[in-house]
One Martini backbone bead per residue (centre of mass of N, CA, C, O) as a GRO file, in nm:
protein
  408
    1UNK     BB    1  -5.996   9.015  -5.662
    2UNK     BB    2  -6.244   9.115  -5.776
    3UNK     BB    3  -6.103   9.295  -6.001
    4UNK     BB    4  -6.039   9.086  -6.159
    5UNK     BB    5  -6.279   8.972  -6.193
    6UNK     BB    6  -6.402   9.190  -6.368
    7UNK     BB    7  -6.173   9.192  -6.583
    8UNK     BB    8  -6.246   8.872  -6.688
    9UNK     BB    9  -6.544   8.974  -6.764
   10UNK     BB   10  -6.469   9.188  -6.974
   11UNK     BB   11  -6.308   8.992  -7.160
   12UNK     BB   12  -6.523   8.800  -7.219
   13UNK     BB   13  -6.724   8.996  -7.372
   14UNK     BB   14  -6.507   9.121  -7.552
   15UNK     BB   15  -6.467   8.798  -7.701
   16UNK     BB   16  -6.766   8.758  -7.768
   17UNK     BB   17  -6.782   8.994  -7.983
   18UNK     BB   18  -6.549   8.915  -8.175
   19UNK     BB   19  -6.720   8.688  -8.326
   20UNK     BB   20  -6.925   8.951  -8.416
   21UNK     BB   21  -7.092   9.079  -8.683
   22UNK     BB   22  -7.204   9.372  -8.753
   23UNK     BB   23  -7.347   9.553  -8.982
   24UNK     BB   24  -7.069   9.675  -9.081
   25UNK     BB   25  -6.930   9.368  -9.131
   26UNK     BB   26  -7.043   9.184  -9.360
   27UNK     BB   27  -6.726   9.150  -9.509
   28UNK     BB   28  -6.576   9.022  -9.302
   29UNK     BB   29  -6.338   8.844  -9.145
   30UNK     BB   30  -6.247   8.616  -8.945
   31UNK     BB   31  -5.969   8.555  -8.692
   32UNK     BB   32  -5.815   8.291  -8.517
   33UNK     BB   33  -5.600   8.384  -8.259
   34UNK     BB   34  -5.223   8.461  -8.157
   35UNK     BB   35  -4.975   8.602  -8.034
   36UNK     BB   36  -4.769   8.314  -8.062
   37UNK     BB   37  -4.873   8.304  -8.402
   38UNK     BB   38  -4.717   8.320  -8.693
   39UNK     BB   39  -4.948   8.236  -8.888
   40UNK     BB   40  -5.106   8.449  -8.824
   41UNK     BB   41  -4.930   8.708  -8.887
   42UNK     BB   42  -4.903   8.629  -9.189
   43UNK     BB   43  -5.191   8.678  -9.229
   44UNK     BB   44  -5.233   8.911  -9.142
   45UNK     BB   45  -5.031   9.123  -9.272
   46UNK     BB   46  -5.155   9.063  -9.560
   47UNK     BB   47  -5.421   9.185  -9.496
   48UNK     BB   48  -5.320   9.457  -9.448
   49UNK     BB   49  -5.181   9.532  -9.714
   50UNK     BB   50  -5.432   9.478  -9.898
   51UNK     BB   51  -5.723   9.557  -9.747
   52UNK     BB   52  -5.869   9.315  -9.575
   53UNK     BB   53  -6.132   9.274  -9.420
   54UNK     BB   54  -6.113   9.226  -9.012
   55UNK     BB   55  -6.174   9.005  -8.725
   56UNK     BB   56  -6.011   8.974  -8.460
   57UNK     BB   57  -5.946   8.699  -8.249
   58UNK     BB   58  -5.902   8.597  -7.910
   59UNK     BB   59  -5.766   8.251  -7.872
   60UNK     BB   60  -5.910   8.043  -7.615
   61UNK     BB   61  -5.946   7.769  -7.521
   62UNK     BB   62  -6.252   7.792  -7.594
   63UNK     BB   63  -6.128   7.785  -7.916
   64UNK     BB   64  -5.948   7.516  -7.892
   65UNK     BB   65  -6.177   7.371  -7.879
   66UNK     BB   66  -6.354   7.450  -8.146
   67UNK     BB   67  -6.122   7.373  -8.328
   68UNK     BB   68  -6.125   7.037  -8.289
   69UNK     BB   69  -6.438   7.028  -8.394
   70UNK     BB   70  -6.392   7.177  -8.693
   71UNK     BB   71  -6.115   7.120  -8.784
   72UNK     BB   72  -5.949   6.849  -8.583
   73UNK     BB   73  -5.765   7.079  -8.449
   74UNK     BB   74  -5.512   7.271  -8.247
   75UNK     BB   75  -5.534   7.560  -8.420
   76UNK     BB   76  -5.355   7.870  -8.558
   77UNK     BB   77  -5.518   8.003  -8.795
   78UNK     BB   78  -5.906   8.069  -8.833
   79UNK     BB   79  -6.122   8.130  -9.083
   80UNK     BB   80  -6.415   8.347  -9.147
   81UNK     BB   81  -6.632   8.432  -9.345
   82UNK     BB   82  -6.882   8.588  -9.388
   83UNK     BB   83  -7.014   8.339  -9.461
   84UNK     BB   84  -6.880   8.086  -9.243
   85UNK     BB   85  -6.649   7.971  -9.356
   86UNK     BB   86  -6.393   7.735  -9.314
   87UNK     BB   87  -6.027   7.818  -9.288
   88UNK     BB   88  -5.737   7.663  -9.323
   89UNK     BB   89  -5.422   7.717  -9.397
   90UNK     BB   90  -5.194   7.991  -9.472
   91UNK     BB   91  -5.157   7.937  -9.774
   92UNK     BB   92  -5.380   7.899  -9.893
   93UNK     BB   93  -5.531   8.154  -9.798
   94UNK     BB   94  -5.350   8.330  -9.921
   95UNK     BB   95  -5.400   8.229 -10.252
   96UNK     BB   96  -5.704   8.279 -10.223
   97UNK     BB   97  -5.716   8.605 -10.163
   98UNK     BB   98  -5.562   8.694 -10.421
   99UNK     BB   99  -5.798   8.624 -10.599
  100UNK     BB  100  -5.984   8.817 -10.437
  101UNK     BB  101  -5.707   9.009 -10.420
  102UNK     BB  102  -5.497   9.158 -10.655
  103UNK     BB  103  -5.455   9.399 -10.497
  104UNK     BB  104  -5.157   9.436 -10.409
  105UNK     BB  105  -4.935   9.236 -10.516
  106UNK     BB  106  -4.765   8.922 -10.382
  107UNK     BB  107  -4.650   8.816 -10.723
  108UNK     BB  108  -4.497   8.764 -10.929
  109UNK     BB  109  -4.513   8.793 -11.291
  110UNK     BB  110  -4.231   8.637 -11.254
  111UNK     BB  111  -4.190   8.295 -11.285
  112UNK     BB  112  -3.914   8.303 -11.147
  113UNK     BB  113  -3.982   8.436 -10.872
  114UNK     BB  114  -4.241   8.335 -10.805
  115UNK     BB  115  -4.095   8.039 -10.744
  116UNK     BB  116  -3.869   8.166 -10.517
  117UNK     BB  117  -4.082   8.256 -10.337
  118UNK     BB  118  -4.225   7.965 -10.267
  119UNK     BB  119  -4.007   7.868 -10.184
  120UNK     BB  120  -3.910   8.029  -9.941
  121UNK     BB  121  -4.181   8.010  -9.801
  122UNK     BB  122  -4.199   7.697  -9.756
  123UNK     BB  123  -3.959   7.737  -9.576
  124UNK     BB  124  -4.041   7.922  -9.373
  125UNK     BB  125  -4.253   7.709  -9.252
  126UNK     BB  126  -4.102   7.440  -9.247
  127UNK     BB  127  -3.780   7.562  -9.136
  128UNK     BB  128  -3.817   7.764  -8.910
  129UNK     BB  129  -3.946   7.609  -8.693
  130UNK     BB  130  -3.714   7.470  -8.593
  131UNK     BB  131  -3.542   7.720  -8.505
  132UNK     BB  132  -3.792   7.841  -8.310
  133UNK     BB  133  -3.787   7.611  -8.113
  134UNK     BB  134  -3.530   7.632  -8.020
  135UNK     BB  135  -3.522   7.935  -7.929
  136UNK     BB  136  -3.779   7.887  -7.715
  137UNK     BB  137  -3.674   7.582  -7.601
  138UNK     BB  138  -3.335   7.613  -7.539
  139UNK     BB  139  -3.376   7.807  -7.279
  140UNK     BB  140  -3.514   7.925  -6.993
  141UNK     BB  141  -3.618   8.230  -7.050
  142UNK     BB  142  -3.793   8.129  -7.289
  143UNK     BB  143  -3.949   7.931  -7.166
  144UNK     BB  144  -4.080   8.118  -6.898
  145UNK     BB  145  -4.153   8.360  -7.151
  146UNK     BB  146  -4.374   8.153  -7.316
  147UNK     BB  147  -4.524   7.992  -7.155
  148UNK     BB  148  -4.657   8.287  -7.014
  149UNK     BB  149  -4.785   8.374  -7.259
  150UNK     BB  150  -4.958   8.108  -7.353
  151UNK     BB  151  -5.098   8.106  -7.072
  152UNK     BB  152  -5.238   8.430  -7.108
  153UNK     BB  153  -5.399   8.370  -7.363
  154UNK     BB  154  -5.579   8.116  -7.272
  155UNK     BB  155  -5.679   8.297  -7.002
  156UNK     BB  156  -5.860   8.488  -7.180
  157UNK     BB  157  -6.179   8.516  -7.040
  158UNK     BB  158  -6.108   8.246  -6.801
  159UNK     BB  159  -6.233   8.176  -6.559
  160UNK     BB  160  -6.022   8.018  -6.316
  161UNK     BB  161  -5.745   8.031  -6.497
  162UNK     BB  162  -5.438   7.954  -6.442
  163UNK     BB  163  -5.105   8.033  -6.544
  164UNK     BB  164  -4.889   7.895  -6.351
  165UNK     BB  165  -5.018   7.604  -6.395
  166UNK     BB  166  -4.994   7.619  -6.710
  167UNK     BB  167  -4.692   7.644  -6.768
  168UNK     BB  168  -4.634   7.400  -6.742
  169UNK     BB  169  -4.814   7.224  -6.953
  170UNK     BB  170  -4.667   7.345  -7.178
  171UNK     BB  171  -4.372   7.258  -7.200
  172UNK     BB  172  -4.420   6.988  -7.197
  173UNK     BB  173  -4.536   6.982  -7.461
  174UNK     BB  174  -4.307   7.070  -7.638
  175UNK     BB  175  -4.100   6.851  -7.620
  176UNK     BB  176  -4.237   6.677  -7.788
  177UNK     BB  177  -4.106   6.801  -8.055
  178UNK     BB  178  -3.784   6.739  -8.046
  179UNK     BB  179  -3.831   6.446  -8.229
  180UNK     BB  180  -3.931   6.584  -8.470
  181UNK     BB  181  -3.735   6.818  -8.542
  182UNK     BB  182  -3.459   6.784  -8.457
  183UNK     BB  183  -3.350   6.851  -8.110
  184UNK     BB  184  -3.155   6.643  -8.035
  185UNK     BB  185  -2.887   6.710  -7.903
  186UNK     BB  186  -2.581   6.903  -7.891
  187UNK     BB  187  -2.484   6.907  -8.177
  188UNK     BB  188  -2.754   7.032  -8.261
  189UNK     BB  189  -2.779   7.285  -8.130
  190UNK     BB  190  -2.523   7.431  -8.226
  191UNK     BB  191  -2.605   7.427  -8.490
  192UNK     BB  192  -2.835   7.588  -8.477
  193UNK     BB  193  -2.718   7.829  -8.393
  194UNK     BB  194  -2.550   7.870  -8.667
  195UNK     BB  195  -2.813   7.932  -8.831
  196UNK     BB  196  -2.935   8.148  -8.708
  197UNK     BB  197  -2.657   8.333  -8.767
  198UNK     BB  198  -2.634   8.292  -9.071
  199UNK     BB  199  -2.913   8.388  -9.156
  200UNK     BB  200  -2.902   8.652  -9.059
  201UNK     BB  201  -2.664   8.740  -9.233
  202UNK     BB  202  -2.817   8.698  -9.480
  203UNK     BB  203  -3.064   8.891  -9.435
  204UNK     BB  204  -2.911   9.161  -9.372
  205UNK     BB  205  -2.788   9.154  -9.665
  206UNK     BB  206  -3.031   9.177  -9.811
  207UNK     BB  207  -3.191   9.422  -9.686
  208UNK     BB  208  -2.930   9.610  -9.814
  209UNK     BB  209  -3.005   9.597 -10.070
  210UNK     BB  210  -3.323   9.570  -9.981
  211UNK     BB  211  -3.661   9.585  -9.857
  212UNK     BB  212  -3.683   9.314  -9.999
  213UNK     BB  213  -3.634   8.986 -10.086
  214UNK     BB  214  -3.761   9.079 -10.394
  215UNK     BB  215  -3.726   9.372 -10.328
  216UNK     BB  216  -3.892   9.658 -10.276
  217UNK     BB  217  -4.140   9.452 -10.287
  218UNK     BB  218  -4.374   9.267 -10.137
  219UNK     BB  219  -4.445   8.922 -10.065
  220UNK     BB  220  -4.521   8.589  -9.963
  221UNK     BB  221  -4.285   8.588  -9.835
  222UNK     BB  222  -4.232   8.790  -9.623
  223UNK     BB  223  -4.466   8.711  -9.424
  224UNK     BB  224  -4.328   8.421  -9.356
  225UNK     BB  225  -4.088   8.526  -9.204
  226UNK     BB  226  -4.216   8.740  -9.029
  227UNK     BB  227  -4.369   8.515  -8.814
  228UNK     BB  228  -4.099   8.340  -8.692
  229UNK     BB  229  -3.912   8.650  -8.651
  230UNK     BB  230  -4.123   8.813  -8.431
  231UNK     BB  231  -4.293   8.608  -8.248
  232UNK     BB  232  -3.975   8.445  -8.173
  233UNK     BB  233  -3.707   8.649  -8.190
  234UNK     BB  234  -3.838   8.924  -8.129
  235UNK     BB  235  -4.018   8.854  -7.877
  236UNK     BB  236  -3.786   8.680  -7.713
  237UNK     BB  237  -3.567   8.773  -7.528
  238UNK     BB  238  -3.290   8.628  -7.628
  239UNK     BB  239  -3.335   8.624  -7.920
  240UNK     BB  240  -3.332   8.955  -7.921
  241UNK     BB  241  -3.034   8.985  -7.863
  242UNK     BB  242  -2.966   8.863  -8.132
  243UNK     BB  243  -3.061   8.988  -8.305
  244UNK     BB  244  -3.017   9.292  -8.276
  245UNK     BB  245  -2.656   9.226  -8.274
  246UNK     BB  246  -2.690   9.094  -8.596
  247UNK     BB  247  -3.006   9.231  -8.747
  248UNK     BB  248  -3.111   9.526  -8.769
  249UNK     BB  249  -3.230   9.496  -9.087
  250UNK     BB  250  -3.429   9.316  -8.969
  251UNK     BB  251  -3.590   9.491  -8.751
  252UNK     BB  252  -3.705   9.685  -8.993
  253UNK     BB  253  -3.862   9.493  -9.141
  254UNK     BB  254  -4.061   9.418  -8.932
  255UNK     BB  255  -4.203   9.705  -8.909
  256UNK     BB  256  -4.266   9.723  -9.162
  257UNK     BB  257  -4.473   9.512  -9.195
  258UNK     BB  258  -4.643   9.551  -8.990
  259UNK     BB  259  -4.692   9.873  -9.114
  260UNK     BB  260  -4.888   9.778  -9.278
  261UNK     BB  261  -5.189   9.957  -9.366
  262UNK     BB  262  -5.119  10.152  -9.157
  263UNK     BB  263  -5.261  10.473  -9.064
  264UNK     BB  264  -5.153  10.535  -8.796
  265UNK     BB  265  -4.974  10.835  -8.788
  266UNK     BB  266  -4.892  10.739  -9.130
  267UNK     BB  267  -4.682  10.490  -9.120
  268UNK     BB  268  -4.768  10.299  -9.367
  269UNK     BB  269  -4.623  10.176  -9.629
  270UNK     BB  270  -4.752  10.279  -9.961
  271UNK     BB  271  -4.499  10.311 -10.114
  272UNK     BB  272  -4.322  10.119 -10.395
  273UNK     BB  273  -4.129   9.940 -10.573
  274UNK     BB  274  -3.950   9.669 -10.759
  275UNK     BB  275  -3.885   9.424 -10.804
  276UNK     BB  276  -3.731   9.223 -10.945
  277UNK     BB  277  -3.506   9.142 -11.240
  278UNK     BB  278  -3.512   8.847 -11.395
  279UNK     BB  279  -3.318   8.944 -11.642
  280UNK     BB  280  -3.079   8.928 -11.466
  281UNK     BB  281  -2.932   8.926 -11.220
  282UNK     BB  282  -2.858   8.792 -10.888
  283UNK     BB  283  -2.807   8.882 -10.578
  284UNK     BB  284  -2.614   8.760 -10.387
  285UNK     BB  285  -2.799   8.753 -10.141
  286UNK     BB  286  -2.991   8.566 -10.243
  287UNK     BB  287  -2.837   8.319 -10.303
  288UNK     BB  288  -2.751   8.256 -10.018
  289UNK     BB  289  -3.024   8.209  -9.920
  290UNK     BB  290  -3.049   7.943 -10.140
  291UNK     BB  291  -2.871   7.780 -10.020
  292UNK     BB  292  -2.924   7.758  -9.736
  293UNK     BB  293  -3.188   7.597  -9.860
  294UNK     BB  294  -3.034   7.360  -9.951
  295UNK     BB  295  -2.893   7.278  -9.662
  296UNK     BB  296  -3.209   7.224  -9.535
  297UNK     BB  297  -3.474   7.186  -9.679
  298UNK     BB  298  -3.406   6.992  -9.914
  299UNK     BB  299  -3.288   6.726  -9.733
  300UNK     BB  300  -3.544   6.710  -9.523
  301UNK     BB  301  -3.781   6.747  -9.801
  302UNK     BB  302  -3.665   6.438  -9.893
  303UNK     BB  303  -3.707   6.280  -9.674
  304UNK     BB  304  -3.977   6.321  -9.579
  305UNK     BB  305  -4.146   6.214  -9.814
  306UNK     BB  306  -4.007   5.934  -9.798
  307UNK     BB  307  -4.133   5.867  -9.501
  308UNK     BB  308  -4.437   5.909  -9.627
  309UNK     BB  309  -4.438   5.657  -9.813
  310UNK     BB  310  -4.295   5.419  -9.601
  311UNK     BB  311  -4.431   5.489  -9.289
  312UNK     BB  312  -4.224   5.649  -9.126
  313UNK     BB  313  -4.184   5.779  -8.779
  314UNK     BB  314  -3.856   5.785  -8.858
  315UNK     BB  315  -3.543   5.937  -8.977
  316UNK     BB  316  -3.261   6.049  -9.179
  317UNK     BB  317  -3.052   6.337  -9.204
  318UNK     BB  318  -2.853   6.588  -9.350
  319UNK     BB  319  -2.824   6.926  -9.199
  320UNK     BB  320  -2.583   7.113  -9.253
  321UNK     BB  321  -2.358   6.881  -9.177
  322UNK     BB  322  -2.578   6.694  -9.006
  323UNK     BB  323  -2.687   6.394  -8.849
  324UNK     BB  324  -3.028   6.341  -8.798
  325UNK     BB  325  -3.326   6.288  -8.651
  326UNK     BB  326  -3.660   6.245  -8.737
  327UNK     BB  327  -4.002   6.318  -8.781
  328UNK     BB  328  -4.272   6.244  -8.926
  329UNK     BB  329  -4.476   6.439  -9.187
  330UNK     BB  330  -4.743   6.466  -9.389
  331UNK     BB  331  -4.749   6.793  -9.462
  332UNK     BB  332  -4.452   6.847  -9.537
  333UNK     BB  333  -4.462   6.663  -9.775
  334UNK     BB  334  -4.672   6.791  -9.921
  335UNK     BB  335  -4.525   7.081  -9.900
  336UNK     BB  336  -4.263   6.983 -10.121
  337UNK     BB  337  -4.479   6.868 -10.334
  338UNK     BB  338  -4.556   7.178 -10.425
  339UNK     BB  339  -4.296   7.260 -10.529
  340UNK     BB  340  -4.210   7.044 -10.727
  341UNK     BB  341  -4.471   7.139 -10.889
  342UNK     BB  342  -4.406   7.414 -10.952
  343UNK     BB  343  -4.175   7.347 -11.147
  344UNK     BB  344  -4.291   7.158 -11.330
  345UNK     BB  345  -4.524   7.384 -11.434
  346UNK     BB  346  -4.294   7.488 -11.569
  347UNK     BB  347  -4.131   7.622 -11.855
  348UNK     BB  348  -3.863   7.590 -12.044
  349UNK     BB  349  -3.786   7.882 -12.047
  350UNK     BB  350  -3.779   7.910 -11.727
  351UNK     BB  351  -3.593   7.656 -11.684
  352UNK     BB  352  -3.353   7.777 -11.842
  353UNK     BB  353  -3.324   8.019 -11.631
  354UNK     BB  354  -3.337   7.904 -11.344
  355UNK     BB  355  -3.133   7.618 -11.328
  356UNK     BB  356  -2.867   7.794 -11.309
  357UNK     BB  357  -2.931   7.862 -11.026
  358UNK     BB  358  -2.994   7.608 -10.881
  359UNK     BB  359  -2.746   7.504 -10.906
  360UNK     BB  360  -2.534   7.698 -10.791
  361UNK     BB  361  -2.739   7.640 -10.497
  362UNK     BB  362  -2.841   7.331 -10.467
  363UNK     BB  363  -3.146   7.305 -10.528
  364UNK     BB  364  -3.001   7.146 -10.742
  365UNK     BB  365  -3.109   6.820 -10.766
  366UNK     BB  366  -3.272   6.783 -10.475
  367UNK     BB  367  -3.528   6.828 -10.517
  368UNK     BB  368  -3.560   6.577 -10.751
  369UNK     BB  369  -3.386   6.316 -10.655
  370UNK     BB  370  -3.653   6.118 -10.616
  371UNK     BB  371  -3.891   6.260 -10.702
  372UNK     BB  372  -4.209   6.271 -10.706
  373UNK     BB  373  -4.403   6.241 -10.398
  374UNK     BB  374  -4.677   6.123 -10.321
  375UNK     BB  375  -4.927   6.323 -10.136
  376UNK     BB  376  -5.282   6.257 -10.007
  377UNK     BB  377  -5.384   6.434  -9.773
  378UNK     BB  378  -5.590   6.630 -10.035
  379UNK     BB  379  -5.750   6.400 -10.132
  380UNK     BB  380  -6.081   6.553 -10.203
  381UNK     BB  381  -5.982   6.833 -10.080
  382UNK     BB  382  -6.006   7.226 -10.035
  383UNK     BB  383  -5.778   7.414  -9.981
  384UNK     BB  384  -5.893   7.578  -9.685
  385UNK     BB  385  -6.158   7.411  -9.648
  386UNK     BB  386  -6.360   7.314  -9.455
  387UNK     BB  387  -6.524   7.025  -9.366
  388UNK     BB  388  -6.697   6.864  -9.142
  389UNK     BB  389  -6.397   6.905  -8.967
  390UNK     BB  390  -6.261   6.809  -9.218
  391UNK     BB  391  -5.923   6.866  -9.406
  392UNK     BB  392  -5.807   6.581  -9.409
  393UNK     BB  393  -5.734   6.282  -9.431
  394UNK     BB  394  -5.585   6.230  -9.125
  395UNK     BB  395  -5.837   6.347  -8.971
  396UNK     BB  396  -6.039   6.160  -9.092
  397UNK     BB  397  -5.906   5.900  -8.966
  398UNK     BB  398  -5.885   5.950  -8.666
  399UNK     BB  399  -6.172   5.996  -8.652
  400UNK     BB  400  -6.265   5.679  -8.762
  401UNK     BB  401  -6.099   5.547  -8.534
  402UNK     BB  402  -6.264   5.686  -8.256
  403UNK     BB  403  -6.542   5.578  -8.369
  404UNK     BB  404  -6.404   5.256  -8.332
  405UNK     BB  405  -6.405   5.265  -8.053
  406UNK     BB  406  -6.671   5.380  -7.923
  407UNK     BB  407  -6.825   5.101  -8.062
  408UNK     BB  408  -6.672   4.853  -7.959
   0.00000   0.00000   0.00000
């Protein structure tokens, strides 16, 4: 027992060193992450590519404390800049990013494959959420060795912090996405299974073609997807088993990915080829992609737009060939409607060179028919910074509300 309290307190100093920039670290960004947050390695995976300098954070219990303080909710990854600037929500990190660091590219210089990146990107956030929910709380062993895994984080350096009795405590906090993300139902669940089974065999087929789904090098699209597709399917153990006999190809990308920017062993490739040419034909398996991606993210986000418009609590969608309810996300809206002005502020040349693309694959006319639906989430906001613990409207609301029960 010692010997444990110990290990505890050795951790407890190690993670609070890991807040301090050092002297020669003064250029550093901090990341406060976690083992089990695809966004933070969506994150971190694009800064070891860029090769931007950065300090892990392991985050934990007390860190999601600090977290509700500064940013206004229990999330992560939190970027703080150098100079100690606050920054949340990992596309606009990575758009900031980019800006400041621009080589090596993220972003295809054709504007047509941008789109489809942005576009891709945004799936990736959006909906494979909802696959990697299903496949990590739809079975006992997922559920069992990920609540272990999520209580094993928050308890690292905070003595006296059970895991075990942590664990129940988490499973429960999670059924609650259940109603959120549309995954109650029998029916619910084998579609979503057989979403999953599509979905790798279309990315097996992509990453056969390529080596990266827009071609030789890596995009913003490859981060986003990484982050769900490691986190969540190769590192569960059923999803794991899934995965593995299923997307062999989807495994070897995965550690290309991971081993991007490291030195050690040699092992980060460094050579990389040429994103895909948008002035030809686009690859079989790509148009499969953005098809899957009609069936699945565009009636979803064109429902959620629409739900938080209405300030409807719940809606109902047909996703996949089957109709079920979701819960409203007023961010998941608002990211929905930067897509569709990604397409608006798009050229007329070459909004002639992609429509005919998105219609074949059923990206149009669903993306925009029911026009733009504003959603002000971050009017008045700069994302990624957060200004006095509130990043966006919903936070400031909420918290103007608990203000006013305080006084009441």
């Amino acid at each position: 027992m010692q010997e444990q309290n110990n290990t505890t307190l050795i951790e407890k100093d190690l993670h609070e060193k890991s807040k301090v920039l050092l002297s020669e670290q003064e250029d550093h960004y901090r990341i406060f992450q976690t083992q089990m947050s695809p966004y933070s390695h969506k994150v971190m995976t694009y800064m070891n590519y860029k090769g931007i300098p950065y300090k892990r954070v392991h985050a934990n219990q007390m860190d999601i404390s600090w977290a509700i303080n500064n940013v206004g909710q229990s999330i992560v990854p939190v970027l703080l800049t150098p100079d100690d600037q606050i920054m949340q929500d990992s596309t606009p990190i990575l758009e900031y990013l980019e800006k400041q660091y621009p080589q090596p590219a993220a972003i295809p210089n054709s504007p047509l494959l941008s789109f489809l990146m942005w576009l891709l990107e945004d799936f990736a956030d959006e909906y494979l959420q909802r696959l990697q929910m299903h496949t990590r709380w739809g079975n006992n062993l997922n559920i069992q060795t990920a609540s272990h895994k999520i209580s094993r984080n928050f308890a690292y350096g905070v003595p006296k912090l059970d895991i075990k009795s942590l664990a129940p405590v988490i499973q429960a906090r999670q059924k609650k996405n259940d109603s959120l993300l549309g995954l109650e139902g029998d029916k619910q669940r084998q579609n979503l299974d057989q979403q999953v089974l599509d979905l790798l065999c279309i990315l097996d087929a992509r990453l056969e073609e390529s080596q990266f789904l827009l071609g030789n090098r890596p995009s913003m699209a490859d981060f986003a997807f990484y982050g769900p597709l490691m986190i969540h399917l190769y590192n569960d153990p059923q999803s794991n088993h899934i995965l593995e006999t299923n997307a062999p190809r989807v495994c070897n990308w995965l550690f290309t990915i991971q081993e991007l920017g490291d030195t050690r062993g040699c092992v980060g490739q460094t050579e990389l080829g040429e994103w895909i040419d948008s002035e030809t034909d686009l690859p079989p398996s790509l148009l499969e992609l953005l098809k899957f991606v009609s069936q699945t993210y565009i009636p979803l986000g064109r429902a959620t737009a629409k739900a938080s418009v209405l300030r409807e609590k719940h809606f109902e969608a047909s996703v996949y060939g089957i109709k079920t309810t979701f819960g409203a996300s007023h961010y998941k809206a608002w990211a929905f409607e930067q897509t569709q002005l990604r397409y608006r502020a798009l050229t007329n040349d070459t909004k002639t060179k992609i429509d005919g693309i998105l219609l074949e694959t059923g990206i149009l006319p669903g993306l925009l028919e029911d026009g733009v639906l504003h959603n002000g989430l971050y009017d008045g906001f700069s994302p990624p910074f957060v200004k006095d613990g509130i990043p966006d409207a919903r936070i400031k609301h909420l918290k103007e509300k608990q203000q006013q029960k305080s006084t009441a």
